[in-house]
Kinemage of the C-alpha trace (Angstrom):
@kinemage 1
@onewidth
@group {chain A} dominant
@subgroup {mainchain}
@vectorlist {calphas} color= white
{ca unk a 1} P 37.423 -185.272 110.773
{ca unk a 2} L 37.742 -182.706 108.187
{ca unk a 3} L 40.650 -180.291 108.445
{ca unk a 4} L 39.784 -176.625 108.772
{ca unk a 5} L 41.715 -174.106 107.322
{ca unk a 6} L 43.494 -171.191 109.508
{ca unk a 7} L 44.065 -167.855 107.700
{ca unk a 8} L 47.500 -166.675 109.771
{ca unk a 9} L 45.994 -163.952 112.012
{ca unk a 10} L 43.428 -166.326 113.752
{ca unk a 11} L 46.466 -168.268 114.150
{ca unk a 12} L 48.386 -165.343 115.612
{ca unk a 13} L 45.473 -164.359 118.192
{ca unk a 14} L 45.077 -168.066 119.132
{ca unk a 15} L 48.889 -168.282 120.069
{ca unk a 16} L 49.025 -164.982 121.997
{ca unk a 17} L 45.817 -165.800 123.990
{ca unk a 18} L 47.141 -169.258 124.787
{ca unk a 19} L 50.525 -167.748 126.269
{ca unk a 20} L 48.408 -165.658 128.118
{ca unk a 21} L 46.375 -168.252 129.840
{ca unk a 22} L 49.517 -169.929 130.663
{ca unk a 23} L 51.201 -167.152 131.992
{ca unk a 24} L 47.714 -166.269 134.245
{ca unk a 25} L 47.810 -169.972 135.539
{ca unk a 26} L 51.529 -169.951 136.216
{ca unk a 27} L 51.431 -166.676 138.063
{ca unk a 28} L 50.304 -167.666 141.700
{ca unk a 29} L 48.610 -163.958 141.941
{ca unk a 30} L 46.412 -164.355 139.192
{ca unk a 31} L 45.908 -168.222 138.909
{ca unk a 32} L 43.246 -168.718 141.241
{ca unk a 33} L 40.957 -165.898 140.024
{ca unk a 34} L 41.787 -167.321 136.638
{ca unk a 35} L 40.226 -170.810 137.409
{ca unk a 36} L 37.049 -169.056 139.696
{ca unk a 37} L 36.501 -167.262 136.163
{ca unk a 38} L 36.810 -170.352 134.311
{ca unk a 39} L 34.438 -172.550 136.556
{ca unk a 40} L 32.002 -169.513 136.613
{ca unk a 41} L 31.477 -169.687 133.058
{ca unk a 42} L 31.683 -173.640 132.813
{ca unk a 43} L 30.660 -175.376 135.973
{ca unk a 44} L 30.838 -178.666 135.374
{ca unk a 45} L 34.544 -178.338 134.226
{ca unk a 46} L 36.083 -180.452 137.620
{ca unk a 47} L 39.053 -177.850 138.832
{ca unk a 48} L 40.307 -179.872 142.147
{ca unk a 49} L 41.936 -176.751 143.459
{ca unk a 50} L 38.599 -175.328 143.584
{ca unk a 51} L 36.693 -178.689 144.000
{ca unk a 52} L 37.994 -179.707 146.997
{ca unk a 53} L 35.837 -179.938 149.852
{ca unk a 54} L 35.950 -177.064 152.544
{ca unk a 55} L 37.312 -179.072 155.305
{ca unk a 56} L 40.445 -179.539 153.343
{ca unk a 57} L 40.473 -175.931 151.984
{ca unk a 58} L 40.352 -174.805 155.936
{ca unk a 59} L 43.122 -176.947 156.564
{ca unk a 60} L 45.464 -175.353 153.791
{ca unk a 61} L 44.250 -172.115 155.046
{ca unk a 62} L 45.278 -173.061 158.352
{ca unk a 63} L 48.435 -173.960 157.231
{ca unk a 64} L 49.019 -170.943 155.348
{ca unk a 65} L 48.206 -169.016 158.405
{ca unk a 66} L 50.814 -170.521 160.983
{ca unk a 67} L 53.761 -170.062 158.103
{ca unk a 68} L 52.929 -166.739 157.853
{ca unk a 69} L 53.299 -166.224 161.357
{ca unk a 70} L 55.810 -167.934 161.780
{ca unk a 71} L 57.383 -165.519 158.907
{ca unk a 72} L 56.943 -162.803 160.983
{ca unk a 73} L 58.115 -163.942 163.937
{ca unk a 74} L 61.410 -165.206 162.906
{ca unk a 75} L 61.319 -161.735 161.045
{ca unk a 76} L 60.531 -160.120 164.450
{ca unk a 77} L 63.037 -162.418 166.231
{ca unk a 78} L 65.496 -161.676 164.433
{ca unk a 79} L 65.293 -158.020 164.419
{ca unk a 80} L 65.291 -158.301 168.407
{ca unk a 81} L 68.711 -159.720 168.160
{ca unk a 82} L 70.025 -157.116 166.293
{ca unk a 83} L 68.408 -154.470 168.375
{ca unk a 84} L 70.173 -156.567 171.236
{ca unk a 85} L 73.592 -156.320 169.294
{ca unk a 86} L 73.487 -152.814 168.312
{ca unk a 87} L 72.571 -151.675 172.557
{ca unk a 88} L 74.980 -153.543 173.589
{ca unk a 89} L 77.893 -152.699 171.317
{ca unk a 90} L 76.693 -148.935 172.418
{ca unk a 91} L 76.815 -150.308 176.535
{ca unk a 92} L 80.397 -151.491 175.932
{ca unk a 93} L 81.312 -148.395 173.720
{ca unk a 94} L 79.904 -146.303 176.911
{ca unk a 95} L 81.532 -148.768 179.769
{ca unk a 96} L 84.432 -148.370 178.022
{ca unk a 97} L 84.703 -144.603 177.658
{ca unk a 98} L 83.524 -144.001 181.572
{ca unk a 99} L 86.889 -146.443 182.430
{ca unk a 100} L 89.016 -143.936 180.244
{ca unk a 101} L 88.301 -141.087 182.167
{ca unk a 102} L 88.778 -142.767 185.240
{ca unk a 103} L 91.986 -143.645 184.230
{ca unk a 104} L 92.400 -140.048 182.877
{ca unk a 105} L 92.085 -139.394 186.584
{ca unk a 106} L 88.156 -138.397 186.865
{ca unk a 107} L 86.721 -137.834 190.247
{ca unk a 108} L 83.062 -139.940 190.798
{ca unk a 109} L 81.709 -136.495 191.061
{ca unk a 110} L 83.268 -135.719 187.247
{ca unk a 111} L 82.110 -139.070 185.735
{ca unk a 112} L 78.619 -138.232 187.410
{ca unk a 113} L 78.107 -134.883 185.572
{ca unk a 114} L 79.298 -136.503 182.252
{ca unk a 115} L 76.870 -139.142 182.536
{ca unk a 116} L 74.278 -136.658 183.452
{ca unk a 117} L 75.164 -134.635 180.382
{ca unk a 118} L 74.784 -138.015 178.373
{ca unk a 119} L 71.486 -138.673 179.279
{ca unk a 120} L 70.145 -135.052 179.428
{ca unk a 121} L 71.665 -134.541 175.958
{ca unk a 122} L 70.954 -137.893 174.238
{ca unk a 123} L 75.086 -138.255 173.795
{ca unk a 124} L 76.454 -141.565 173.171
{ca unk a 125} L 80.090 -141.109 173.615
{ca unk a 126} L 81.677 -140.181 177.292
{ca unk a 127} L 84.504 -138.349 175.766
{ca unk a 128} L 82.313 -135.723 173.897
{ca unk a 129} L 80.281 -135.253 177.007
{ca unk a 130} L 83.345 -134.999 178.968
{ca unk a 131} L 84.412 -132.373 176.722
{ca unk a 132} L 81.436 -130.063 177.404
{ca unk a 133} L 81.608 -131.036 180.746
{ca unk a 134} L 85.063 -129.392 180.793
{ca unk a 135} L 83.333 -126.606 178.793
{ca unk a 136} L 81.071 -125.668 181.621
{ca unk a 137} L 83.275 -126.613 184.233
{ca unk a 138} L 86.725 -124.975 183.693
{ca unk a 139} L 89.225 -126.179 186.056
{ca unk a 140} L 89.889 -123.828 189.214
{ca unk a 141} L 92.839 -121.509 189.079
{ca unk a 142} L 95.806 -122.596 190.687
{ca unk a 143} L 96.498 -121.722 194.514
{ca unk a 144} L 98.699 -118.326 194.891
{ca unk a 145} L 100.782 -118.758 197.658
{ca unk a 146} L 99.906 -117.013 200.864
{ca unk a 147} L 103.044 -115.479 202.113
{ca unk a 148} L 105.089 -112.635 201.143
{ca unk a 149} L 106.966 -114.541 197.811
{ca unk a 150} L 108.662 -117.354 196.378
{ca unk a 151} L 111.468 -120.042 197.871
{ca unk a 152} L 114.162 -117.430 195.944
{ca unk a 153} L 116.415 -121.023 195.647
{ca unk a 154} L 118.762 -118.817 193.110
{ca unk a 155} L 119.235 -115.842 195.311
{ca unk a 156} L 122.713 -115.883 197.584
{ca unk a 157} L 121.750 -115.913 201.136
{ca unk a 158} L 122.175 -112.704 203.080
{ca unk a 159} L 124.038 -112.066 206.648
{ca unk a 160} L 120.700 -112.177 208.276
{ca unk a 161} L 119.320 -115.345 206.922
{ca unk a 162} L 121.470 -117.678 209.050
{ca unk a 163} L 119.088 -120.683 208.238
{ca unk a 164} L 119.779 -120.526 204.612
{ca unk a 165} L 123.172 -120.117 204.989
{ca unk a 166} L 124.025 -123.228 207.376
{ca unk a 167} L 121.844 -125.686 204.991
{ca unk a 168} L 124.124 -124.664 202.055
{ca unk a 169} L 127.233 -125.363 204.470
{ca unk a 170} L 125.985 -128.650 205.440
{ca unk a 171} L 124.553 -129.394 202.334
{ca unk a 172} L 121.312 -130.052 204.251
{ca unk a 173} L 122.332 -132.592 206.775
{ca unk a 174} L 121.613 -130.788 209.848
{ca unk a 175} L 117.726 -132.432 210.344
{ca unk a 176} L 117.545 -130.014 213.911
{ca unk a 177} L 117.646 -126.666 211.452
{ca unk a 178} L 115.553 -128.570 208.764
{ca unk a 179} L 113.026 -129.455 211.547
{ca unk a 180} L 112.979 -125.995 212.691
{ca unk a 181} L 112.775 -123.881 209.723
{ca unk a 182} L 109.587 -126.480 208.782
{ca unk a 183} L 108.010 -125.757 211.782
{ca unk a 184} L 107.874 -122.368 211.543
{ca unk a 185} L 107.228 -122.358 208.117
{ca unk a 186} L 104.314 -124.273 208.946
{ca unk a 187} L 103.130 -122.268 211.443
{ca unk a 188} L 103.180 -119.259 209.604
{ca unk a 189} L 101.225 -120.824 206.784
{ca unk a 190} L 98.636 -122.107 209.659
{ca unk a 191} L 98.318 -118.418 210.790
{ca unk a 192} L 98.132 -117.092 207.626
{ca unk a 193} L 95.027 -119.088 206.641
{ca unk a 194} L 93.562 -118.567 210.205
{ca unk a 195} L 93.134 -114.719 209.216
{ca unk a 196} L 90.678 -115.606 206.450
């Protein structure tokens, strides 16, 4: 066969448009369009990826189909677990707030509101919902005493206050004057409240 000479840019295009049909067959996106081109211009060329009979083609296609699910649903699966994780690293982040404030000393009725406030409010942590709950529920002002003043522990007892003046002498042994004094003490706070 006689040898046929090349000038160096038909060489040049040859190369590039062989890399090119190398790089469409490699490519998984573009080889099969690249063969279905191919056979469409030269039929009888035998392709077996696009010869093979259409039993066997459904039976790749088949195949294809169940990976791909199964793809997903190990993708799907596996995004349920760490849905899972995250609500229940939340439940144990909430269980373990609500056990704070009842340690805090938080009445049912207290830990009630807060989780009411968490749900109303879409809050996640008890101790910021606790914290408005304080907010809107400031603590009641402390009790005044009813009668006419204080104990007076510091103030000397006068001549008239006999009681005070024995439980300083007996250095508060006598129980019959201890009794007594609490009774009426007693009943004058029972009285007192009685006229309300």
């Amino acid at each position: 066969m006689p040898m046929v000479e090349v000038d160096e840019v038909e060489l040049q295009k040859s190369k590039k448009l062989r890399d090119t049909v190398e790089k469409m067959l490699k490519n998984p996106k573009t080889r099969r369009s690249f063969l279905e081109a191919h056979k469409a211009v030269d039929p009888d060329t035998p392709i077996p990826e696009l010869d093979m009979t259409a039993p066997v083609r459904e039976e790749i296609d088949a195949t294809a189909k169940r990976i791909t699910e199964l793809e997903k649903k190990i993708e799907t699966d596996a995004a349920d677990r760490e849905r899972a994780a995250k609500l229940q690293s939340l439940e144990s982040k909430r269980t373990e707030g609500i056990a704070t404030l009842r340690r805090a000393g938080w009445t049912n009725e207290g830990i009630t509101g807060v989780e009411k406030i968490m749900e109303e409010q879409g809050i996640l942590d008890p101790a910021i919902a606790a914290a408005y709950f304080e907010k809107q529920h400031p603590p009641q002002a402390p009790v005044k005493p009813a009668g006419s003043g204080g104990w007076n522990f510091a103030d000397i007892p006068t001549e008239e206050n006999n009681y005070a003046k024995k439980l300083l002498e007996t250095k508060g042994q006598i129980d019959a004057i201890v009794d007594r004094e609490a009774n009426d003490a007693l009943h004058e706070f029972r009285s007192a409240t009685a006229h309300r």
